[in-house]
Backbone and ligand atoms as CSV (ligand in chain L), in Angstrom:
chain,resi,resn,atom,element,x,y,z
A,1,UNK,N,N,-75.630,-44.502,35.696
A,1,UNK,CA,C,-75.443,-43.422,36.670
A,1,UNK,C,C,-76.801,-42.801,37.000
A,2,UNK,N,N,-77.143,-42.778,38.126
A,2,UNK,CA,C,-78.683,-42.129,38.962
A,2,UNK,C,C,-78.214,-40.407,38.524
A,3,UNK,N,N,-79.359,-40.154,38.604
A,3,UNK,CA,C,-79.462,-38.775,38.418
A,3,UNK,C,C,-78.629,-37.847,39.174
A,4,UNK,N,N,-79.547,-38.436,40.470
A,4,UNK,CA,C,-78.168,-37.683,41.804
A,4,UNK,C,C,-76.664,-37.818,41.177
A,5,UNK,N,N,-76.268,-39.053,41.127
A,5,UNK,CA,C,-74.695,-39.135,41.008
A,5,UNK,C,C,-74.193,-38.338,39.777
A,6,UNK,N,N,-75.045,-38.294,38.409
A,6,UNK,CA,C,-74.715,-37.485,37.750
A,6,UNK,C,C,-74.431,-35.807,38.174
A,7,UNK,N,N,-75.165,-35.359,38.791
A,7,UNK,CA,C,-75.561,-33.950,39.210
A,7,UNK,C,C,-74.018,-33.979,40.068
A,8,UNK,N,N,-73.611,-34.426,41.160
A,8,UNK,CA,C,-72.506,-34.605,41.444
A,8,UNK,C,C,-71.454,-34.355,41.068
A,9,UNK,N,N,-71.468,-35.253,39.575
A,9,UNK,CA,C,-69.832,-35.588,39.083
A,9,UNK,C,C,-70.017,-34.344,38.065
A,10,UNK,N,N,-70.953,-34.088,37.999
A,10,UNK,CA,C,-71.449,-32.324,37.003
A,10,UNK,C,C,-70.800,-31.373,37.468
A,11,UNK,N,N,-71.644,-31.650,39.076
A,11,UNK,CA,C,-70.624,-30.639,39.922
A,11,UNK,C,C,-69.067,-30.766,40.412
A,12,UNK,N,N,-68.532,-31.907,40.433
A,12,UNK,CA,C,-66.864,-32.223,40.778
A,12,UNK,C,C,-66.347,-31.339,38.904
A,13,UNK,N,N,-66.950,-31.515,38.235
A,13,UNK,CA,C,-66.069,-31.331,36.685
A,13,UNK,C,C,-65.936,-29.455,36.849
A,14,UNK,N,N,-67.328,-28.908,36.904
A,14,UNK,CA,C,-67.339,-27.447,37.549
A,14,UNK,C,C,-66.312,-27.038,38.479
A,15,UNK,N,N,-66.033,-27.601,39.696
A,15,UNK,CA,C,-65.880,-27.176,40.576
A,15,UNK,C,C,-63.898,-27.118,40.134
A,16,UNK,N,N,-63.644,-28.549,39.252
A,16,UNK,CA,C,-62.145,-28.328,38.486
A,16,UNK,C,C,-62.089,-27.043,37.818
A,17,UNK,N,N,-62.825,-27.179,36.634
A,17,UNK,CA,C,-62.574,-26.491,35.657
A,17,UNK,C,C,-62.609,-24.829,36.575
A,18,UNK,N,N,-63.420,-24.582,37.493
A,18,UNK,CA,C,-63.563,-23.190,38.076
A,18,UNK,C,C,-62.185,-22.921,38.608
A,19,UNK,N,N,-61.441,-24.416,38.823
A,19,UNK,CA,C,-60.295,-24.207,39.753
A,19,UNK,C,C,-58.886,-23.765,38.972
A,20,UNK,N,N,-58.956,-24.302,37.560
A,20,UNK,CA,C,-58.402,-24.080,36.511
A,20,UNK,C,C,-58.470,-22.690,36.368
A,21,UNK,N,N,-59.407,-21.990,36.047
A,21,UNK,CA,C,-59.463,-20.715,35.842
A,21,UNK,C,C,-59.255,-19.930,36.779
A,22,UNK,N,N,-59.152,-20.411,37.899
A,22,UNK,CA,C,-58.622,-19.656,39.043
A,22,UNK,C,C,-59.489,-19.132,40.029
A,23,UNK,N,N,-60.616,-19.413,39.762
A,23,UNK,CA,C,-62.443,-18.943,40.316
A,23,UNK,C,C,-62.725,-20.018,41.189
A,24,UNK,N,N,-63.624,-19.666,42.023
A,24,UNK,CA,C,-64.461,-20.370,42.729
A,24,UNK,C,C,-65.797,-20.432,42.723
A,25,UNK,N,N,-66.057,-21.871,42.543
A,25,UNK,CA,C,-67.895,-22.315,42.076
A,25,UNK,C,C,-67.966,-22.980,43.026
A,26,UNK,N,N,-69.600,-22.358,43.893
A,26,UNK,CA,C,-69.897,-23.114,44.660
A,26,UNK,C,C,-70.364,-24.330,44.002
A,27,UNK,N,N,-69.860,-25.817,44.662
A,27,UNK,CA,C,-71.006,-26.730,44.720
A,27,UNK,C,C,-72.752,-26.908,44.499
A,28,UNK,N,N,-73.475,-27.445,44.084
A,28,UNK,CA,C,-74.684,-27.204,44.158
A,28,UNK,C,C,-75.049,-28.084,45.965
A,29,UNK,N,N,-74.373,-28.682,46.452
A,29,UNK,CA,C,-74.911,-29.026,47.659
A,29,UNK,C,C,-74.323,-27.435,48.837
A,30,UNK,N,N,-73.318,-26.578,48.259
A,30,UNK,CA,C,-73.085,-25.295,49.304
A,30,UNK,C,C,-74.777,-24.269,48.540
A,31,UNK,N,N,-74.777,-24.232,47.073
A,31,UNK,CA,C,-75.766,-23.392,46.625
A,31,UNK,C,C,-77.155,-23.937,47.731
A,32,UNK,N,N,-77.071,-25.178,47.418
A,32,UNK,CA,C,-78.449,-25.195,48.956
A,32,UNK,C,C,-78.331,-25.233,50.227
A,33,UNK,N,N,-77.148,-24.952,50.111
A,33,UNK,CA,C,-77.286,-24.482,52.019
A,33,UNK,C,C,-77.594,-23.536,51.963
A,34,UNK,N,N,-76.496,-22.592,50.997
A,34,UNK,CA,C,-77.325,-20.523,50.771
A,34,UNK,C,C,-78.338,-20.577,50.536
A,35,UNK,N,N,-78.870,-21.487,49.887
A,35,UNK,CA,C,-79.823,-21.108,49.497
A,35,UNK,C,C,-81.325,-21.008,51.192
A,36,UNK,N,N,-81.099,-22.242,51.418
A,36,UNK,CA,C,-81.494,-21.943,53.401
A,36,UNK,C,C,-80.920,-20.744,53.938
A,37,UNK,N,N,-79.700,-20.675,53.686
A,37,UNK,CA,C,-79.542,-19.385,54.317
A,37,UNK,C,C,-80.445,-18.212,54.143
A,38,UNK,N,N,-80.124,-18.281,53.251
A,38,UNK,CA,C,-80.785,-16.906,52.545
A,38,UNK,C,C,-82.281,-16.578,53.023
A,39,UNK,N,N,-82.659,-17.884,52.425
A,39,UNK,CA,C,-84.646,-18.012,53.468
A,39,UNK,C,C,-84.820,-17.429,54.851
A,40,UNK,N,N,-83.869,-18.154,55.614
A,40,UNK,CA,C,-83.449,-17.592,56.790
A,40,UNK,C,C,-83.686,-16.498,57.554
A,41,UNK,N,N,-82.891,-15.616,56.938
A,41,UNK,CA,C,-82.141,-14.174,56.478
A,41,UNK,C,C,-83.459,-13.322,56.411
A,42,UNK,N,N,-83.825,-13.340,55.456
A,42,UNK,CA,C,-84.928,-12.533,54.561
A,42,UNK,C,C,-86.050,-13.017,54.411
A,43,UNK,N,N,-86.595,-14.375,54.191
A,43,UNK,CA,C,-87.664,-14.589,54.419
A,43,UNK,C,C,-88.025,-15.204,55.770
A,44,UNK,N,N,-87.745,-15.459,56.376
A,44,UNK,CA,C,-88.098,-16.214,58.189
A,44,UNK,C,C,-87.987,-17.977,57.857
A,45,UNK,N,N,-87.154,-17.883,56.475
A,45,UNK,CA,C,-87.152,-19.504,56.447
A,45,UNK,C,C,-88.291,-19.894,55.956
A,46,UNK,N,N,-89.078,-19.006,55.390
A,46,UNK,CA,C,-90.796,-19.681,54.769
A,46,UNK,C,C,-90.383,-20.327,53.464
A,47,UNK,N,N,-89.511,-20.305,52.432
A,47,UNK,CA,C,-88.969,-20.306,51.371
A,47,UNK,C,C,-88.278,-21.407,51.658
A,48,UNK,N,N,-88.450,-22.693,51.013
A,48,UNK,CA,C,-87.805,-24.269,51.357
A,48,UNK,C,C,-88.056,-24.898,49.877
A,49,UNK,N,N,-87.045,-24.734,49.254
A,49,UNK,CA,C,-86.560,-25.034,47.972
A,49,UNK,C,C,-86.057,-27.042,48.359
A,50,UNK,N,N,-86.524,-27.485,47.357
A,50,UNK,CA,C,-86.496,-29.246,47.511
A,50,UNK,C,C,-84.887,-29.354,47.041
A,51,UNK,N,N,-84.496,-28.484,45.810
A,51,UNK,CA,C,-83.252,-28.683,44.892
A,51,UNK,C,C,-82.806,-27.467,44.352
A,52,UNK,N,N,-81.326,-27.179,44.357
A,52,UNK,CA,C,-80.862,-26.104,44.019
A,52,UNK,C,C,-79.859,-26.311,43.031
A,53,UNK,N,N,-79.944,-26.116,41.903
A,53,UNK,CA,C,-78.566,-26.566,41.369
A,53,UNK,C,C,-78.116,-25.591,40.214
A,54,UNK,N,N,-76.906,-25.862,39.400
A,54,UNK,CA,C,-76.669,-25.388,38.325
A,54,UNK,C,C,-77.199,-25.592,37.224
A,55,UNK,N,N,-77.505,-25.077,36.093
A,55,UNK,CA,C,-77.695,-25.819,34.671
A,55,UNK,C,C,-77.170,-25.051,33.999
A,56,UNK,N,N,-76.462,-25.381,32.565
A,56,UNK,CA,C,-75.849,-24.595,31.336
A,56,UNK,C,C,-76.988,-24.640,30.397
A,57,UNK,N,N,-78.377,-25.295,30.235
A,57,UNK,CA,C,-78.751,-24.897,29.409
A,57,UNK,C,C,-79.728,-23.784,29.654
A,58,UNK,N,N,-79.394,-22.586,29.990
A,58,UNK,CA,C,-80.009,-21.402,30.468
A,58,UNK,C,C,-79.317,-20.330,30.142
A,59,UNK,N,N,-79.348,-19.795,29.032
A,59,UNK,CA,C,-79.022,-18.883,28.501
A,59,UNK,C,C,-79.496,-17.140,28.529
A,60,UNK,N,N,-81.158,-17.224,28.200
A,60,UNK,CA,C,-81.236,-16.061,28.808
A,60,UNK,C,C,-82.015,-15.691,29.668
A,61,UNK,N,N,-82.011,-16.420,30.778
A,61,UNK,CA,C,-82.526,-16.349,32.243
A,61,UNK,C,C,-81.735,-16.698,33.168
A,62,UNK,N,N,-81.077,-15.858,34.244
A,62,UNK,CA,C,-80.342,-16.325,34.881
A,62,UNK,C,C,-81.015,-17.516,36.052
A,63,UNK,N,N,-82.017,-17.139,36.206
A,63,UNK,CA,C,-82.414,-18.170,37.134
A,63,UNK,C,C,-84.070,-18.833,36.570
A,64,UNK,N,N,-84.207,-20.024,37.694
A,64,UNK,CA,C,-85.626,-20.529,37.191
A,64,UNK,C,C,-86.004,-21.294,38.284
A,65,UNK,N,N,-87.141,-21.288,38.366
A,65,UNK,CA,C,-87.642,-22.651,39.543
A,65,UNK,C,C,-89.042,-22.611,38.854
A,66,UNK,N,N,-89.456,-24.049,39.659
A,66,UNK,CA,C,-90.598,-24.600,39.561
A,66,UNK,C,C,-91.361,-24.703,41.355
A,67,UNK,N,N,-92.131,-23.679,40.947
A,67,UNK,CA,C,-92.700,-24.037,42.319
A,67,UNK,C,C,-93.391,-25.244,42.979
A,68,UNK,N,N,-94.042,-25.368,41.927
A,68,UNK,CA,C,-95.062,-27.238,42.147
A,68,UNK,C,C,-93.989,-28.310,43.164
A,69,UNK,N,N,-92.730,-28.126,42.643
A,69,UNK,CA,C,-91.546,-29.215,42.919
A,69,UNK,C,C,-90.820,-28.421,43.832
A,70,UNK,N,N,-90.632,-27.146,43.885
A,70,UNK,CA,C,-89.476,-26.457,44.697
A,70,UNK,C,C,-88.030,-26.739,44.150
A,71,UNK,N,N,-87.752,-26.892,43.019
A,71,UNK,CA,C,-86.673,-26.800,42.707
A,71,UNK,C,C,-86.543,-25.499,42.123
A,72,UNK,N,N,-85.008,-25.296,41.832
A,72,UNK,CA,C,-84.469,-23.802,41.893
A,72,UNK,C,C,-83.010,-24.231,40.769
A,73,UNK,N,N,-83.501,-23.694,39.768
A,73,UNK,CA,C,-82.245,-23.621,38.634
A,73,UNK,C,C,-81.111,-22.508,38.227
A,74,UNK,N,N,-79.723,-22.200,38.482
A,74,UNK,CA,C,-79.292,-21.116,38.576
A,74,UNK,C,C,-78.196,-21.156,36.973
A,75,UNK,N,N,-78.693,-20.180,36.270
A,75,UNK,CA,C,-77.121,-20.263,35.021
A,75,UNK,C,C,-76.094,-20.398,35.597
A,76,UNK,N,N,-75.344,-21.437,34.449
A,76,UNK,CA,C,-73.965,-21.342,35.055
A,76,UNK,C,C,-73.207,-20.086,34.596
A,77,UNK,N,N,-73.829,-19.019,33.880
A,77,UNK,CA,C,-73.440,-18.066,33.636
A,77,UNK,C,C,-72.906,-16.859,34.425
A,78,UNK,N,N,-73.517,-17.145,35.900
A,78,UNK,CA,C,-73.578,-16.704,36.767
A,78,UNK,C,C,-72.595,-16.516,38.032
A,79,UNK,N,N,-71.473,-18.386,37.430
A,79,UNK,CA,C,-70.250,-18.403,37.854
A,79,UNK,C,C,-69.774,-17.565,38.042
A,80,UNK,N,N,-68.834,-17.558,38.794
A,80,UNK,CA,C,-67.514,-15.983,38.968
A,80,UNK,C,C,-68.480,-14.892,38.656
A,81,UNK,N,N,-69.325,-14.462,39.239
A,81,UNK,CA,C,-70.034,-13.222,38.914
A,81,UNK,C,C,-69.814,-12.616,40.694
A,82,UNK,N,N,-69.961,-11.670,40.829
A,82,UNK,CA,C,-69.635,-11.437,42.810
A,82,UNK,C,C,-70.837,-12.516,43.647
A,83,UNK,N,N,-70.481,-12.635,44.642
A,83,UNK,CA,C,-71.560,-13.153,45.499
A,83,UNK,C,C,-72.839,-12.599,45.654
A,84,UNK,N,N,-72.644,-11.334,45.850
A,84,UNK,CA,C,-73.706,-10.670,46.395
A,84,UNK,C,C,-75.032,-10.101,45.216
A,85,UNK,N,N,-74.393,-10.688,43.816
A,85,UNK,CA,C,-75.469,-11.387,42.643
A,85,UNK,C,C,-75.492,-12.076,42.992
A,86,UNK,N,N,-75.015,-13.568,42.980
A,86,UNK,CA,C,-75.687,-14.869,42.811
A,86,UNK,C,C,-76.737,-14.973,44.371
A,87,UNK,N,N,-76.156,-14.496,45.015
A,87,UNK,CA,C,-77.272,-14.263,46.289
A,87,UNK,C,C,-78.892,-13.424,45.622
A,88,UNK,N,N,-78.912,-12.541,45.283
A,88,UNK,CA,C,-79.674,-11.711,44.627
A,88,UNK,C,C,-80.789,-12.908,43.590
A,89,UNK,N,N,-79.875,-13.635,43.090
A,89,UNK,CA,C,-81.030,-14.564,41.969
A,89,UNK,C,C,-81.402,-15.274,42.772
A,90,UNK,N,N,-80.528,-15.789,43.883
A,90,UNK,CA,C,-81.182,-17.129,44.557
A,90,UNK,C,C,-82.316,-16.569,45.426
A,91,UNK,N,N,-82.332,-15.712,45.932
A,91,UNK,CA,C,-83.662,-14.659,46.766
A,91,UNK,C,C,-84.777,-14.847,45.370
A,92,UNK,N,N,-84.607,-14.272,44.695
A,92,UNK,CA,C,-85.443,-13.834,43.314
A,92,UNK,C,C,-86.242,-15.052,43.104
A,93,UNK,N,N,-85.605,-16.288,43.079
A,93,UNK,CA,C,-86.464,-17.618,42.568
A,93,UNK,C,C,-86.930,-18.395,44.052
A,94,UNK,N,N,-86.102,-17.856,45.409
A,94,UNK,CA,C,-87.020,-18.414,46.320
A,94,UNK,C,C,-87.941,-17.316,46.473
A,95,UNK,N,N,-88.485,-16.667,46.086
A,95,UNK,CA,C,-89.190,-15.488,46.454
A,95,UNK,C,C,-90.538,-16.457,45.304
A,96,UNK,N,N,-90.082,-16.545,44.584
A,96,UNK,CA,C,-90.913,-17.209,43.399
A,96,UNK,C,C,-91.768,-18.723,43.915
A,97,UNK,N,N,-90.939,-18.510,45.319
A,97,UNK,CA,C,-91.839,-20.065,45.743
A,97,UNK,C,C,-92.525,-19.823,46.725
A,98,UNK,N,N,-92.629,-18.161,47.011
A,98,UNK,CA,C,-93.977,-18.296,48.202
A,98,UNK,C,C,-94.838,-16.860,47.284
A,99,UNK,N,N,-94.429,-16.161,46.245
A,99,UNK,CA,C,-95.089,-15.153,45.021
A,99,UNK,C,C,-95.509,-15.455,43.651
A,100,UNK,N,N,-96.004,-15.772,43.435
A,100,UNK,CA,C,-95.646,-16.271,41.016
A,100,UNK,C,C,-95.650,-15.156,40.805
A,101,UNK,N,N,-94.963,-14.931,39.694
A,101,UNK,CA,C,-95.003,-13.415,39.134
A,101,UNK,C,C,-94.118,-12.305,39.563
A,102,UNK,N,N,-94.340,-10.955,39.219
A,102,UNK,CA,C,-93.683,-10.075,39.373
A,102,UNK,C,C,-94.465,-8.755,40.157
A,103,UNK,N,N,-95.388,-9.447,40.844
A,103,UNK,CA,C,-96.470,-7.672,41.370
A,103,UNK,C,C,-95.358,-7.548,42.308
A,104,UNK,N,N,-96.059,-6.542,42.965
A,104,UNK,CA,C,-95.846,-5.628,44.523
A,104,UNK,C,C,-95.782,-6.134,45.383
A,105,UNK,N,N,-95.864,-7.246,45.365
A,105,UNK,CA,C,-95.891,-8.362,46.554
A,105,UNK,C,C,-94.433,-9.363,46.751
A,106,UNK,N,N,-94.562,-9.285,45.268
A,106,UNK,CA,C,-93.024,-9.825,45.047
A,106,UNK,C,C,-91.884,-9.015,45.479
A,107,UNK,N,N,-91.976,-7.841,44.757
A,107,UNK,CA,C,-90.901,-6.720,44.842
A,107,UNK,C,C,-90.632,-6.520,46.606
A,108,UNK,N,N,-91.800,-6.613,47.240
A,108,UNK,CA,C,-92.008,-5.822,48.290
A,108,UNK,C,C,-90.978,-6.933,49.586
A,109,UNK,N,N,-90.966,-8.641,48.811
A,109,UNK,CA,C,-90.249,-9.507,49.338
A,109,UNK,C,C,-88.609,-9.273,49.518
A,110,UNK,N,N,-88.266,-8.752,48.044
A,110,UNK,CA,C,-87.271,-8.646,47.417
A,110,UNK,C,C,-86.666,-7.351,48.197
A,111,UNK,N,N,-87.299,-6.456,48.851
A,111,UNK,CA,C,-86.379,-5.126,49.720
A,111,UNK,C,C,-85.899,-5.464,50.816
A,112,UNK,N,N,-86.466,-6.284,51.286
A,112,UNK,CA,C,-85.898,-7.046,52.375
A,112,UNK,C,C,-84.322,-7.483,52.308
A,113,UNK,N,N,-83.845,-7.395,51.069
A,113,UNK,CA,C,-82.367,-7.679,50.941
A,113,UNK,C,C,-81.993,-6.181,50.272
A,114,UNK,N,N,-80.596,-5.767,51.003
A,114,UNK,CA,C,-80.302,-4.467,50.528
A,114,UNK,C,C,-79.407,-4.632,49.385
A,115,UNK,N,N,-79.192,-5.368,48.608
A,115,UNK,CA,C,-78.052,-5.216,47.496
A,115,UNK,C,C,-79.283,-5.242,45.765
A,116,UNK,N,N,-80.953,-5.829,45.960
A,116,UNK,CA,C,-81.516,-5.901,45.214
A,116,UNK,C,C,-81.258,-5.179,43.963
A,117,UNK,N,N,-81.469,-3.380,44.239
A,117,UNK,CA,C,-81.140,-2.738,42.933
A,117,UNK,C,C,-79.565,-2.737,42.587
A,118,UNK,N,N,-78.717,-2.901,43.182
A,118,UNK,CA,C,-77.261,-3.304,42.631
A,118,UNK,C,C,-76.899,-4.118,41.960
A,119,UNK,N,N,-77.795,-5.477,42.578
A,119,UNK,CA,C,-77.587,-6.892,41.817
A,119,UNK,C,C,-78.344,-6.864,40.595
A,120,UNK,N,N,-79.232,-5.920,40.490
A,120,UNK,CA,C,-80.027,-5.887,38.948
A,120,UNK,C,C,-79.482,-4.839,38.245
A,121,UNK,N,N,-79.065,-3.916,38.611
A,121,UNK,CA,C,-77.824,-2.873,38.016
A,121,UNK,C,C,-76.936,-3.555,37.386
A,122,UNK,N,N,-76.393,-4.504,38.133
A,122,UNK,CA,C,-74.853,-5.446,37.557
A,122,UNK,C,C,-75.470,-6.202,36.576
A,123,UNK,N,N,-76.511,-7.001,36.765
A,123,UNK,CA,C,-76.877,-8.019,35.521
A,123,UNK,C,C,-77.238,-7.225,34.184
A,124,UNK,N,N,-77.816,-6.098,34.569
A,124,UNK,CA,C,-78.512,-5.133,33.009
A,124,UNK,C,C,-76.970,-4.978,32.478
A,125,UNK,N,N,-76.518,-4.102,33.339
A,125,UNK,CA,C,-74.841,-4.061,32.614
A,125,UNK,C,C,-74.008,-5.367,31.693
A,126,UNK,N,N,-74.041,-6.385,32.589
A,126,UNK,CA,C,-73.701,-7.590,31.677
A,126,UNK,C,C,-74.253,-7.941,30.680
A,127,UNK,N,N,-76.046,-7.519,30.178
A,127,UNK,CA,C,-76.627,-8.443,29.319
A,127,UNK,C,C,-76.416,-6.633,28.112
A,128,UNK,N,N,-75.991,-5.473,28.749
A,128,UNK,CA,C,-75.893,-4.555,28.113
A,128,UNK,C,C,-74.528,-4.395,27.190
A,129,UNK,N,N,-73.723,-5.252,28.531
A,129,UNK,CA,C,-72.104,-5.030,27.382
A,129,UNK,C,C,-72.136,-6.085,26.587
A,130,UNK,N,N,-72.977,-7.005,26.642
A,130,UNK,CA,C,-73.029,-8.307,25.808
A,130,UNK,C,C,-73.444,-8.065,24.341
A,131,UNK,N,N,-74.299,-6.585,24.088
A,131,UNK,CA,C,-74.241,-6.584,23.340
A,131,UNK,C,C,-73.859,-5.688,22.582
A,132,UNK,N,N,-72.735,-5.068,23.127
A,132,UNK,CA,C,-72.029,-3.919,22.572
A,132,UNK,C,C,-71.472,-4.448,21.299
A,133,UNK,N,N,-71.103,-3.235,20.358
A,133,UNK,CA,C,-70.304,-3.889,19.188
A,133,UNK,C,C,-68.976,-4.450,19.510
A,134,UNK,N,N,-68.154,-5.871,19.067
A,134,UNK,CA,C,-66.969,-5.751,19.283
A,134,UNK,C,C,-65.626,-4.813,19.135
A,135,UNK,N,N,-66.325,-4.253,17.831
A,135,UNK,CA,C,-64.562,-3.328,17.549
A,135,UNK,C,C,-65.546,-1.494,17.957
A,136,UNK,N,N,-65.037,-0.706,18.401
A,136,UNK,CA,C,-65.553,0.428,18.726
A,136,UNK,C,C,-65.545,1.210,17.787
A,137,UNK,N,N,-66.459,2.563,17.774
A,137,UNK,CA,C,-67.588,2.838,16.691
A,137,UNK,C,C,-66.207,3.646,16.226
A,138,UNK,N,N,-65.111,4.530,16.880
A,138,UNK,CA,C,-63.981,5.153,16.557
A,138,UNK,C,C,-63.063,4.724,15.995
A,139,UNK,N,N,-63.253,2.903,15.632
A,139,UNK,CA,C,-62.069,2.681,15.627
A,139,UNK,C,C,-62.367,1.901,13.631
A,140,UNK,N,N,-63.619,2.656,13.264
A,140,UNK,CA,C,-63.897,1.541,12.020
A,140,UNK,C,C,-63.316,2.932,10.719
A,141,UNK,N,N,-63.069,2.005,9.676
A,141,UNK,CA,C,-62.507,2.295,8.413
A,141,UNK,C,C,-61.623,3.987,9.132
L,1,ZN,ZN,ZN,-88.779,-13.700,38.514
C-alpha cells in the first residue's frame, strides 16, 4: 500500500468510526480544501500548504507543520471539537508557513480571523479540564 492509499483508507476508517459516534470528521482531502479556504479568507491565498492531514500521534500539540515541505499536521484530538477551532489551528500552522515562530508578526496575521481569542480560550479550557482531579475535592473521605 503507497503512502497516499494508506492516508486514505486512514481516512475512510476515521470518517466510520466518527460516524459511529455520531460526529462528523472531515476527510483530510475536505481539511485541504479549508485549508485553501481559509488562505483565501485571511491570508490573500499567500499560505499554500502541499498536505493537510490528520495524525494521532500528536498528543500535546494540536497542530504542526513543516514549512520546508508545506505540510500541515492536525491532532486527531481535535475531532468533534466546534469548527470554528479546528479552523483556528488550521490558520495557526498556515500562518506558520509564511511566519516561524510566535512574534508580532505572527499574532498580527492571526487577528485577521475574529474567533482567534475564543478558539484559544476553548483549547486552554480543554487542556485545563484535562487536568482536573477526577472525583471532586467535596466529594473525598
Ligand atoms: Zn505556532
Amino acid at each position: 500500500m503507497s503512502e497516499a492509499e494508506e492516508r486514505r483508507w486512514v481516512g475512510v476508517m476515521l470518517d466510520k468510526l466518527a460516524a459511529q459516534e455520531g460526529r462528523r470528521v472531515l476527510g483530510d482531502a475536505e481539511l485541504t480544501a479549508r485549508a485553501e479556504r481559509l488562505s483565501e479568507q485571511y491570508f490573500g491565498g499567500r499560505a499554500r500548504p502541499s498536505t493537510v492531514r490528520w495524525v494521532t500521534n500528536q498528543n500535546t500539540r494540536w497542530g504542526s507543520c513543516t514549512p520546508s515541505e508545506g505540510s500541515i499536521r492536525l491532532s486527531h484530538r481535535l475531532q468533534g471539537m466546534p469548527e470554528y477551532v479546528v479552523d483556528y489551528v488550521l490558520l495557526h500552522e498556515l500562518a506558520h508557513l509564511l511566519v516561524p515562530g510566535h512574534g508580532p508578526r505572527f499574532w498580527e496575521l492571526l487577528e485577521a480571523y475574529p474567533r482567534t481569542e475564543r478558539a484559544r480560550g476553548y483549547l486552554e479550557g480543554v487542556v485545563a479540564a484535562e487536568r482536573l482531579p477526577t472525583v471532586p475535592a467535596d466529594a473525598e473521605d
